[in-house]
N, C-alpha and C positions, 0 to 999 in steps of 0.2 A: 693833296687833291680835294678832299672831302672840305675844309675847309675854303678852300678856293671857290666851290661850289657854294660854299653855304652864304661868305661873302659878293659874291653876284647874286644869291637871290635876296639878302639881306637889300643890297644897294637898288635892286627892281623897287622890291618894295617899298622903301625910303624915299624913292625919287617920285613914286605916286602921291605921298604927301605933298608933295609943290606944285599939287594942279589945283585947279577953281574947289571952292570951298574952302580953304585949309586956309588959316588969318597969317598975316605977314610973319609975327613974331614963330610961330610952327615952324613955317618955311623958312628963316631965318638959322633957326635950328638944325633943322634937318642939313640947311645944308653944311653948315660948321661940321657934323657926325660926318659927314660924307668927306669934304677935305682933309679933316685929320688923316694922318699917315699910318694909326693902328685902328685898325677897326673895332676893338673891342666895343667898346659903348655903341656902334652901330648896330654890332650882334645884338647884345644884352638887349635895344630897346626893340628890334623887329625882329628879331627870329622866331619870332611867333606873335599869335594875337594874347591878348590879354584874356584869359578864359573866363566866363562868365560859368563858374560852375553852380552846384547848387542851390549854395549860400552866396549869391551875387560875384560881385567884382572885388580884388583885393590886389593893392599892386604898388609900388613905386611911383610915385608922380612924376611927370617929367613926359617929351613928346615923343611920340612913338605906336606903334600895337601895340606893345607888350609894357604899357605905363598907362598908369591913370592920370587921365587928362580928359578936356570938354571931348572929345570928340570918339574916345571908349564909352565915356562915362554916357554920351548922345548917344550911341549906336545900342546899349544896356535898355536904355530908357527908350528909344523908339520900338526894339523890339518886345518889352514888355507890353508895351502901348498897342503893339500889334497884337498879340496874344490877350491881350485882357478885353480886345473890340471883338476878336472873334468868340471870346470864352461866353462875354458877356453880352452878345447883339441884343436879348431881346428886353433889356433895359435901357428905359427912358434916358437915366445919364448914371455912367461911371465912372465913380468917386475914387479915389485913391489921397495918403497922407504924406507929404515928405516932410522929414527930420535931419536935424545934422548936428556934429557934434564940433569942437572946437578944435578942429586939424584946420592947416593950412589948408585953403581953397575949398571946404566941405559945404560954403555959406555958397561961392559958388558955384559949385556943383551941384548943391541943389536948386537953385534958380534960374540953374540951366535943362536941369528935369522937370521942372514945374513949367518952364514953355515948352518943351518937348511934349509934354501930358495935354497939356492946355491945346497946344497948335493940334492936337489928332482932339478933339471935341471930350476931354478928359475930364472932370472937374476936379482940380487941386486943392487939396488944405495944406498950407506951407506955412509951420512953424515963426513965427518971427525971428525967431533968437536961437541958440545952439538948445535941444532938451537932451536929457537920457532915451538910450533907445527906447527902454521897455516902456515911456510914454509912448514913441511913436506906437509898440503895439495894442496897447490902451485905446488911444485914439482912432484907431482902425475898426475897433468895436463898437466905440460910443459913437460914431462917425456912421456907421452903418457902409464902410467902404469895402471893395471889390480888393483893394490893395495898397501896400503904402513901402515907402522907401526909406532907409536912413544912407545917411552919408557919412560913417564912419569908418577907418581901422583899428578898433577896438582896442587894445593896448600896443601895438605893434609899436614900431618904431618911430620918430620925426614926421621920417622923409617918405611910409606909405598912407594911401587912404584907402576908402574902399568905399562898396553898395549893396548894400543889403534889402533882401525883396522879401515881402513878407506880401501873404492870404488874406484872403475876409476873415480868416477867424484869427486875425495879430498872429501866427505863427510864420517864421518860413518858411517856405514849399518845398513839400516833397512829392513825389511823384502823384498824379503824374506831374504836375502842375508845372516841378521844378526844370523838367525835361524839355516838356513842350515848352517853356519860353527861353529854354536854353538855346532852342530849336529857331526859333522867332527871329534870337539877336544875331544867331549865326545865320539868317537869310542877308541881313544889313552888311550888304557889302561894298556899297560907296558911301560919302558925307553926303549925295547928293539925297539917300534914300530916308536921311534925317530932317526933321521938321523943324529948327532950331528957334522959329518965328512964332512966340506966343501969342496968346488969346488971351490977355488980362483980365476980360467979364468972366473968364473961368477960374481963377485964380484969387482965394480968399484963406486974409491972415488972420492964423490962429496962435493963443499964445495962453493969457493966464486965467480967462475961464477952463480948460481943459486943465490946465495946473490945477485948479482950486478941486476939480471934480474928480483928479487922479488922488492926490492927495487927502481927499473924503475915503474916498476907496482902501487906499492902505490903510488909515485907521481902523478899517474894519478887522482886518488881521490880529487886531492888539487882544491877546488873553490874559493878561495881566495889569491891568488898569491900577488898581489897586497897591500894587507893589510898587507901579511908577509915582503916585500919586504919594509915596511915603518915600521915594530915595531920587523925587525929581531935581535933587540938587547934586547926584551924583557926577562928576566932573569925566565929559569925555569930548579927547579930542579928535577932532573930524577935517580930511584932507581929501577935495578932489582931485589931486594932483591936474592941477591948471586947465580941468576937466567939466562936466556937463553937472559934474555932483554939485556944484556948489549953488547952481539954481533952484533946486528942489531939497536936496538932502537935507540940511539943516530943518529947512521947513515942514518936513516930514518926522523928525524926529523933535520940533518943536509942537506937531499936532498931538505927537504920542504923550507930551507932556514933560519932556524935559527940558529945563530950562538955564545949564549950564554947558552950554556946548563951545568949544574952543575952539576957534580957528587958529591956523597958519598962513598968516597973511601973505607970503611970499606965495604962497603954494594955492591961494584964492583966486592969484589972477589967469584970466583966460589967455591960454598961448599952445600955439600950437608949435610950439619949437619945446615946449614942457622944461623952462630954460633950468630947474631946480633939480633934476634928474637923469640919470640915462636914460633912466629907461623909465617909460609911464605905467608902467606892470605890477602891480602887488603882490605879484606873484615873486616878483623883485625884493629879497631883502633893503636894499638901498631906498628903494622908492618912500619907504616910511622912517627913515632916519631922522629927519626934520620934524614929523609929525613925533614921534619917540621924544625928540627931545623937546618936545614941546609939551610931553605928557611929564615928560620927569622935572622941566620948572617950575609945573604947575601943580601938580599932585593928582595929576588926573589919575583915573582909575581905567581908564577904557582909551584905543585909540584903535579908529576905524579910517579906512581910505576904501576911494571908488576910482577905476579906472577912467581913462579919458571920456568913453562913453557911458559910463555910468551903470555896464549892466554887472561890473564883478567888483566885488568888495573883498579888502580885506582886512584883518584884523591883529590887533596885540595887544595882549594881557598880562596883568603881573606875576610871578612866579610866587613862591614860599619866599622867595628870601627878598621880594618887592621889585626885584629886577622885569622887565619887560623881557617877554619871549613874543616872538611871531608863533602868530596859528596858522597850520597851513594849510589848503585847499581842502583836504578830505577831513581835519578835526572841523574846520566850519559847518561842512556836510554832520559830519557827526553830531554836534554842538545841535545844530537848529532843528534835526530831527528826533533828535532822543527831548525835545525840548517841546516840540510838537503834541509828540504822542504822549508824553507825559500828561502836560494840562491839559490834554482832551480827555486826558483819563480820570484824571484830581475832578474836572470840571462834570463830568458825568458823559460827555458829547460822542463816547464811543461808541458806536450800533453796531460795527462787523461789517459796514461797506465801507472802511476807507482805505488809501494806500499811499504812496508813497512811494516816488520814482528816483532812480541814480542810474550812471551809466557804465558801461561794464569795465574801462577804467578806476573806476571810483572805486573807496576800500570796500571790502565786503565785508567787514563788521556790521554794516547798515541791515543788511542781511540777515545778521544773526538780531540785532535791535527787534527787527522788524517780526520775526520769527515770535520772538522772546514772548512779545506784547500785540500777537494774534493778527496784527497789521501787514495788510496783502503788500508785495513788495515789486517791481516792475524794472527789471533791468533792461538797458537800450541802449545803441550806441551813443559817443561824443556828439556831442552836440543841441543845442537846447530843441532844435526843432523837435528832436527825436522824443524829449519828455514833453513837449507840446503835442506831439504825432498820440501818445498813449493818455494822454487826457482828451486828447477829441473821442477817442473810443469808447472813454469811462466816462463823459460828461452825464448822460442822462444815467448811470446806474449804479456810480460810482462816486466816494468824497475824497477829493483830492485834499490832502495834509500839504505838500512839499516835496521839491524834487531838487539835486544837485547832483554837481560836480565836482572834481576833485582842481579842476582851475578855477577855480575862485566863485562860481556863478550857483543862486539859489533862488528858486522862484515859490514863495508862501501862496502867493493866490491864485486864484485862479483866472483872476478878468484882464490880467495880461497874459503870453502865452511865449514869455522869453526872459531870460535871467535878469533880475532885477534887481540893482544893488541898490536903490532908494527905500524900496522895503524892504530888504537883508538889512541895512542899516540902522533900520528903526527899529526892525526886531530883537535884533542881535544888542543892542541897549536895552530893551525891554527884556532879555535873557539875563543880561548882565543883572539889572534893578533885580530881577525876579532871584536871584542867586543870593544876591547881600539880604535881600528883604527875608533869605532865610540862613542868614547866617553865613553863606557860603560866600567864597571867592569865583570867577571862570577858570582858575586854576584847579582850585579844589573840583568843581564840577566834570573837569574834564576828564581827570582823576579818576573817579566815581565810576565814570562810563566805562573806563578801561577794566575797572576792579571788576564792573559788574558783567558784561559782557567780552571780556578778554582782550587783552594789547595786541596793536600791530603798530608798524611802522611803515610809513610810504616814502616816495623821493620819486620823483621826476628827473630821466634825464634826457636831454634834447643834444643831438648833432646837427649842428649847424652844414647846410652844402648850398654856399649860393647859386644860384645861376642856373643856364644851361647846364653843366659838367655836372652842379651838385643837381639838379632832380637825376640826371642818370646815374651818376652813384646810391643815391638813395634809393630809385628803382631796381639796381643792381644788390644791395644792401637786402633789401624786400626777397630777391630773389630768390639768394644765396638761404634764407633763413627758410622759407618756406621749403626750396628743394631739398634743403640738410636741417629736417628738425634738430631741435635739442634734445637730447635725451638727460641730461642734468644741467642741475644749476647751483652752482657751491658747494658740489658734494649730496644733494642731495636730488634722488630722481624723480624724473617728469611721470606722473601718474594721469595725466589730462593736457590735450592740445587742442586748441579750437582755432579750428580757419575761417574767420568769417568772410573769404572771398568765395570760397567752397559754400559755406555752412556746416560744413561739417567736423564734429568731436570728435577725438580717436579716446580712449579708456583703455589704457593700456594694461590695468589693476585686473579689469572684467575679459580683458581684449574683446572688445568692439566697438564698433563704429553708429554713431547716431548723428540724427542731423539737427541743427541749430534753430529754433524757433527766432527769427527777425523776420522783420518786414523785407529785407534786402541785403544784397552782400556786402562786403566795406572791405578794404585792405588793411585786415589787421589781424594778426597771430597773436593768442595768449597761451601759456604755460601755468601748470599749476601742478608744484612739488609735493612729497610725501611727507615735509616740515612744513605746509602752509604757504609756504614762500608763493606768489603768485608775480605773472611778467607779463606783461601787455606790447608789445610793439606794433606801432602804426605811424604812417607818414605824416607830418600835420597838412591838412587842406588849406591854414591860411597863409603859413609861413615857409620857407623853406629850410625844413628840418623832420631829422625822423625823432621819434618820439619813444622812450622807453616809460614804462610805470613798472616801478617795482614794487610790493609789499610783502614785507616778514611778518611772521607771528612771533610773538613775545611771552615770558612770563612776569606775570608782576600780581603778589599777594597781600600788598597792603600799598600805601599812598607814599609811605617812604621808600619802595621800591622802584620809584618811577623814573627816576633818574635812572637806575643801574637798568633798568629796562629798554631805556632809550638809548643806553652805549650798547650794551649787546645789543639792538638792533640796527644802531648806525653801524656796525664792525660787521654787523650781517651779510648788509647792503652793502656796503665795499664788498665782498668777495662775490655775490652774484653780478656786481659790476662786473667786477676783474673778470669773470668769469664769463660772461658774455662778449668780453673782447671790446669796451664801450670807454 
């Protein structure tokens, strides 16, 4: 019955796509979904709208609400357009930037928002060519714009894309900002209330002056000139996997001054099918395979990769015995900020106002770093906006060092205000250089950190639920965790629970209850054992899957322990697996 119901309102809805507005090939579609004899795919594309949440649009292409297509992707972009006429009335003209990256149809999707922008009296800067996000948020600042758009799905799969909305000051919005035009797009409830019909006098291509001036920019990050300048022939190879990196990234790390960088030609060309890979993810063992073995032809010493859109980077470096290990998300983190604070410290630069942001998935060794070496330390939720939300706070009083995450994303400066794998890139060679230049391997380095500030171990694990069924399992999943905390995990007990839908911590050591310093609530429960062990669980916002982080404490008392460190905390992590039921 319930079914029955949901297919008559599926096929209502369906059938409104076949009136004025909607282009033949739509209607076309629509009606093939409606004759098939299972409705499944007629569910999956209308049983809901395509939710324009906080961080924009993310979805499956294809026609439908609940797919990204011109006519989501229109209703996105008009009702911004409406909230940025009301935000902003008492301005002459309001500027905004669009960018895209090199997914199928991102080129036009955004030239279908730059006449949407344009037809409401908007004035557009549209990228020529695909860039990395975190130019689009560069450009929003040098631009002096009210707001600016990318068109990307960051590493997800093929077959999604997405929209990202970003502030005057290049971050994404958060309240209220993010609301009220949440509020906007949800008034857009025909195509007739879309402006689709541009203004070209409003509409102006940008492309390699802003290159040339992002690119000034990161050099300025560079503290170790010097060390590059004596190991600029260090050999590293560099993959955007068929991504936005390949327009800037070299180029950025050819400004830093090196001058042996290796591509993978296969993996150079722009495709939005990312024909070399499964997956475009660096997060992805496989996605650097090609680039790996491009490092071990060659004798590189480095091998760095950037996602489709260019704002997460990742990394692999050689072991002791010369083999390539992947690094993962949270030793990157580690890596760039013990790296940070170091040379600011060698170099004199430290005064006692700086700090340094991660998010409360991320390892909390950063923490004790931070501790260590008197540098204020700023935990926040996932998400970059969130380490852009606590530098808008500290900008006048404050020196921002660097902020990450444990999925791949690092942002050193501060005149972009979202994860930047073009200057993670350059830096992270410029770590590299700095490391040889004193004898040291990234191996060795990384080492160091563990000896000096204590070993952990992390692992992400994700449960996939597509569809309608899986967000209710995974809401149901949410559920059941939150009604029936944990009280152990692998044998070892929960001494700390944090709800941050509630805000509020249980201490079960002390028995009592305090409440959680955020800006706002988030669905996500952490645990934290009386062996270190710490568990994060949250839904992800752009994919559908729930999300676990786990991290073990370790011991390890010299550099040849490091291995046996690493099996005792992989055999860790299996049993608070198991033991979670995942």
């Amino acid at each position: 019955m319930e079914n029955e119901i949901l297919v008559k309102e599926v096929t209502t809805k369906a059938q409104s796509w076949l009136g004025e507005g909607y282009d033949a090939e739509t209607k076309a579609e629509v009606n093939r979904m409606l004759a098939a004899e299972d409705p499944a795919e007629l569910i999956e594309c209308f049983y809901k709208d395509l939710e324009f949440g906080t961080g924009g649009l993310r979805g499956i292409m294809g026609v439908g609400s609940n797919r990204m297509n011109k006519y989501t992707v229109g209703a996105a972009t008009q009702g911004l357009a409406n909230y940025l006429k009301k935000e902003f009335s008492d301005l002459p003209v309001i500027k905004v930037v669009i960018g895209h990256d090199c997914r199928n149809n991102s080129r036009l999707f955004a030239e279908i928002s730059a006449n949407i922008f344009s037809a409401n009296g908007i004035k557009v800067y549209l990228f020529d060519a695909l860039r990395p996000t975190p130019e689009v948020s560069f450009a929003i600042r040098q631009l002096g714009c009210q707001s600016g758009i990318i068109l990307t799905a960051s590493h997800n799969p093929k077959e999604y894309n997405g929209y990202k909305a970003y502030w005057s000051d290049g971050a994404q919005m958060i309240a209220p900002h993010d609301k009220n035009t949440i509020a906007e797009v949800n008034k857009v409830r025909s195509v007739q209330d879309i402006k689709f019909e541009g203004n070209p006098s409003l509409i102006e291509i940008i492309g390699e002056e802003m290159d040339r001036k992002y690119i000034r920019q990161i050099k300025t990050i560079s503290l170790s000139p010097e060390a590059i300048a004596r190991q600029k022939d260090m050999k590293i190879v560099y993959t955007p996997i068929h991504g936005t990196g390949v327009k800037l990234i070299p180029a950025a790390l050819a400004e830093f001054g090196f001058t042996n960088i290796i591509h993978v030609p296969e993996q150079d060309v722009v495709s939005g099918d990312f024909p070399t890979v499964v997956s475009p993810n660096p997060e992805e063992p496989a996605a650097l395979d090609m680039a790996i073995r491009k490092a071990e032809e060659t004798g590189a010493e480095l091998v760095l990769a950037s996602d489709p859109d260019a704002d997460r980077m990742g990394m692999a470096i050689r072991n002791d015995k010369g083999e390539f290990v992947l690094v993962n998300g949270n030793q990157n983190v580690l890596i760039f900020l013990n790296y940070l604070i170091q040379r600011n410290k060698e170099l004199g630069l430290l005064t006692g106002d700086e700090y340094i942001v991660k998010t409360i998935v991320t390892t909390e060794l950063i923490k004790t770093i931070a501790d260590c070496n008197e540098v204020e330390m700023f935990d926040c939720y996932t998400g970059f906006k969130w380490i852009a939300a606590v530098m808008r706070e500290n900008e006048t009083t404050k020196r921002y060092l660097g902020g990450g995450e444990e999925s791949y994303g690092f942002l050193a400066e501060s005149f972009v205000r979202d994860k930047d794998a073009v200057s993670a890139c350059a830096l992270m060679a410029e770590i590299a250089a700095w490391a040889k230049d004193n004898g040291k391997t990234m191996y060795e380095m990384l080492q160091e950190i563990y000896l000096t500030y204590g070993f952990s171990k992390e692992k992400g694990v994700s449960v996939v639920k597509k569809g309608k069924s899986g967000a209710e399992e995974i809401e149901a999943m949410m559920r059941k965790f939150r009604h029936n905390p944990i009280t152990e995990i692998a044998g070892s007990k929960v001494v700390l629970m944090k709800d941050f839908s509630t805000l509020k911590a249980v201490d079960f050591v002390e028995n009592e209850t305090y409440t959680l310093d955020m800006p706002t609530t988030a669905n996500v429960l952490q645990y934290f054992t009386e062996d270190g062990t710490k568990v994060s669980i949250r839904p992800s916002g752009t994919e559908p899957k729930i999300k676990f982080y786990i991290e073990v404490k370790g011991t390890m008392n010299t550099k040849d322990e490091y291995q046996k460190a690493n099996t005792v905390a992989e055999q860790k992590i299996e049993k608070v697996v198991s033991s979670l039921g995942i």
